[in-house]
RODO-2510 file (C-alpha; in nm, 4 decimals, decimal comma):
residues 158
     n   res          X          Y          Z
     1     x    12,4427    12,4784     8,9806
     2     x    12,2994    12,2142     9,2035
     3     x    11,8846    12,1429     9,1966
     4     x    11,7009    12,3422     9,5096
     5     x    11,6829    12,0500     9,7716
     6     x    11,3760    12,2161     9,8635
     7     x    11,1571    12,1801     9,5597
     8     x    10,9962    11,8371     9,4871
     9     x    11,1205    11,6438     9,1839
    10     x    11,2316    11,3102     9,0758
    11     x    11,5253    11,2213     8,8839
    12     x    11,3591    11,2191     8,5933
    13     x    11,1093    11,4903     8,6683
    14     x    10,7840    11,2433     8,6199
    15     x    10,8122    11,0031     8,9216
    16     x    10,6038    11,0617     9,2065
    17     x    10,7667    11,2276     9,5007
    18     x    10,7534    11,3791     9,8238
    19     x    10,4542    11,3495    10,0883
    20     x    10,1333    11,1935     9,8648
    21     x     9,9765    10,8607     9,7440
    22     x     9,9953    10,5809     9,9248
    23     x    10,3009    10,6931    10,1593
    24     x    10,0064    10,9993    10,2722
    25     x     9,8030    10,6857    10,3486
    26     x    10,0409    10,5236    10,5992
    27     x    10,1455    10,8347    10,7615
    28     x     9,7832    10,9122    10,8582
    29     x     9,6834    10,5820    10,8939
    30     x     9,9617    10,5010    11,0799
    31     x     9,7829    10,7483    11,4016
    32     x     9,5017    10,5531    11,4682
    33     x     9,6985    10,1877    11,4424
    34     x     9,9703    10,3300    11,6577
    35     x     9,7319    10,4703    11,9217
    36     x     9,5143    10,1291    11,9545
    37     x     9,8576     9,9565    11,9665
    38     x    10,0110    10,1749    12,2477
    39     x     9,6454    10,1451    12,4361
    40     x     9,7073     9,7268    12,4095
    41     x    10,0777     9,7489    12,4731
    42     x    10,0570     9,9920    12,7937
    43     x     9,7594     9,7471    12,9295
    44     x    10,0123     9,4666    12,9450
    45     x    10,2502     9,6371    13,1490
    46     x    10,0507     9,8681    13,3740
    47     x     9,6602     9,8296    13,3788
    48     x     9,6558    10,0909    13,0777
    49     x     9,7907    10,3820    13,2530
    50     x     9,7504    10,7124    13,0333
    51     x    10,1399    10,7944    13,0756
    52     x    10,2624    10,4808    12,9676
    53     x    10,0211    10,5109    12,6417
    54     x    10,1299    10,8135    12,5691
    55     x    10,5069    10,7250    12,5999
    56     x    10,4411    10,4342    12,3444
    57     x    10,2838    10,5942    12,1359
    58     x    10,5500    10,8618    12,0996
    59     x    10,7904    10,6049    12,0383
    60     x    10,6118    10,4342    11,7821
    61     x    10,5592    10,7356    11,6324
    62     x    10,9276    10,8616    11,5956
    63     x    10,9476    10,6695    11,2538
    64     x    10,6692    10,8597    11,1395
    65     x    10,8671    11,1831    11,2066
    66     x    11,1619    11,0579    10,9781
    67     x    10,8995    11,0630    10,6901
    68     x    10,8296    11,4260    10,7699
    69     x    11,1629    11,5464    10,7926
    70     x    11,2339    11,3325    10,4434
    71     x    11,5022    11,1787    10,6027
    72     x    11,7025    10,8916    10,3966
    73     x    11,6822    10,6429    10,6952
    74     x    11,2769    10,6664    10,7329
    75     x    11,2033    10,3754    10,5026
    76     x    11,4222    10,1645    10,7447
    77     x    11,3423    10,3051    11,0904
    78     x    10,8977    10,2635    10,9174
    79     x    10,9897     9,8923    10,8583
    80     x    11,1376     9,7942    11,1656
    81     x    10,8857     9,9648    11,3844
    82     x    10,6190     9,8035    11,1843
    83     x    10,7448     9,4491    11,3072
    84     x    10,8215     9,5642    11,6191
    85     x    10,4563     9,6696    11,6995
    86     x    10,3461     9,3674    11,5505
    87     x    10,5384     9,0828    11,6957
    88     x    10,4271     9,2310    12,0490
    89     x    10,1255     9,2717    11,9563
    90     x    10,1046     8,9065    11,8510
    91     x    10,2376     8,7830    12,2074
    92     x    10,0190     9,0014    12,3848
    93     x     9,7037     8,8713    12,1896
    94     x     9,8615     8,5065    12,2687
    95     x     9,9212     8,5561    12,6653
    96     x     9,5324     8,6821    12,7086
    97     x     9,3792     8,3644    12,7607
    98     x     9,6789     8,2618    13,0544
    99     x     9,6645     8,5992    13,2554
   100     x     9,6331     8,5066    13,5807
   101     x     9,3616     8,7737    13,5843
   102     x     9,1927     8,6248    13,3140
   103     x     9,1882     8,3174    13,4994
   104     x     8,9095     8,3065    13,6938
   105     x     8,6572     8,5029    13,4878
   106     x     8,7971     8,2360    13,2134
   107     x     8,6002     7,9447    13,4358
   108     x     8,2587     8,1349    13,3939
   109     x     8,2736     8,1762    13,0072
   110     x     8,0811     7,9706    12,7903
   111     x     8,2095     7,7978    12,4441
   112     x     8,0482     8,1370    12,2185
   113     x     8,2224     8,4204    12,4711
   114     x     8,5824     8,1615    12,4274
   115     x     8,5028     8,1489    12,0498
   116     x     8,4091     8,5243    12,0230
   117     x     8,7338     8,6404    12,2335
   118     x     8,9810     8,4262    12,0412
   119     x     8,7981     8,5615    11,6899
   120     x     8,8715     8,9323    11,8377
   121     x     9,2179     8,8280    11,9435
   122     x     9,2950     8,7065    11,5522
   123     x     9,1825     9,0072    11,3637
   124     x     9,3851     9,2000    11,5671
   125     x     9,6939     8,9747    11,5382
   126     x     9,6320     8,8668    11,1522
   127     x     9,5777     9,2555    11,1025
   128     x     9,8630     9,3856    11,2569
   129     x    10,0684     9,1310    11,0573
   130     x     9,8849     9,2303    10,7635
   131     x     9,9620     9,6042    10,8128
   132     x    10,3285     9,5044    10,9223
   133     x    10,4034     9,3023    10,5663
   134     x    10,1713     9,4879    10,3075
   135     x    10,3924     9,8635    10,3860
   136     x    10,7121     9,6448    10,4574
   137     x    10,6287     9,5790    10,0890
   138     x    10,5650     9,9398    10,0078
   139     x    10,8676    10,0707    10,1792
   140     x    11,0749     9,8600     9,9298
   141     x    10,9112     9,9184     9,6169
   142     x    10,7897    10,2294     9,6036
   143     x    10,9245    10,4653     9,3535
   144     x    10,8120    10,7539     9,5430
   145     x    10,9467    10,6200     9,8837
   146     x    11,2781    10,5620     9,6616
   147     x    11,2550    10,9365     9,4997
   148     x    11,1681    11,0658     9,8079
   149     x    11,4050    10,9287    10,0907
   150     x    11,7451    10,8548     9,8419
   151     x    12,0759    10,9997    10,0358
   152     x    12,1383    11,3701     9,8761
   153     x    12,3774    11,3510     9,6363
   154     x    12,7111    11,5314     9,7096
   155     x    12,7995    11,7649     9,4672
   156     x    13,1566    11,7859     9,3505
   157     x    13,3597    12,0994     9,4694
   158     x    13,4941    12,3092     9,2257
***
């Protein structure tokens, strides 16, 4: 008789499995990040219009929905949307200083207000990269993400 998919246990019955721990921690963690992402994302391409921010952010999001749905490809899908927030991210943060609209108010600011702006601009670059690699990491060595997401096994027929 073949285990009840719907009943959390490892292949051993000790491992940790299923929504908890740290892979709790990234899903709702993961709101917030995404949502400040979209908000910086939809400001490069349209003055931060609420449609656009919302499209992002459900688009970012669909990884997040693979982890609900325990489905084998999540760990994938989580890891490439991670680096594909964050490498966007990082160019955004790099073209701020030559936006043409930036431009002119750039001629006004003093040596602090440059200094300040470029400090903001790195903690959100070295943070998103630091988000991106630490559950890249995660993804691939977690025992629960490995209990949790591996392929069902096919049982044989009869």
């Amino acid at each position: 008789m073949a285990p009840d998919p719907n009943v959390d246990t490892a292949v051993d019955g000790n491992a940790p499995v299923g929504m908890g721990g740290w892979l709790l921690v990234y899903v709702c963690g993961s709101i917030p990040f995404l949502l400040l992402h979209s908000a910086g994302l939809s400001g490069w391409f349209l003055d931060y219009a609420l449609w656009l921010l919302i499209a992002i952010f459900l688009l970012l999001a669909s990884p997040l929905a693979l982890i609900l749905v325990k489905s084998p490809r999540a760990p994938r899908w989580n890891i490439v949307a991670l680096w594909a927030i964050a490498l966007p991210i990082t160019l955004r943060a790099a073209a701020v200083p030559f936006n043409p609209e930036t431009d002119g108010a750039a001629q006004g600011r003093s040596p602090e207000e440059w200094a300040a702006a470029i400090a903001i601009l790195a903690v959100i670059v070295l943070g998103s990269l630091a988000w991106a690699t630490i559950w890249t990491a995660y993804f691939r060595r977690s025992l629960r993400v490995r209990n949790t997401f591996r392929p069902a096994a096919i049982d044989p027929q009869p």
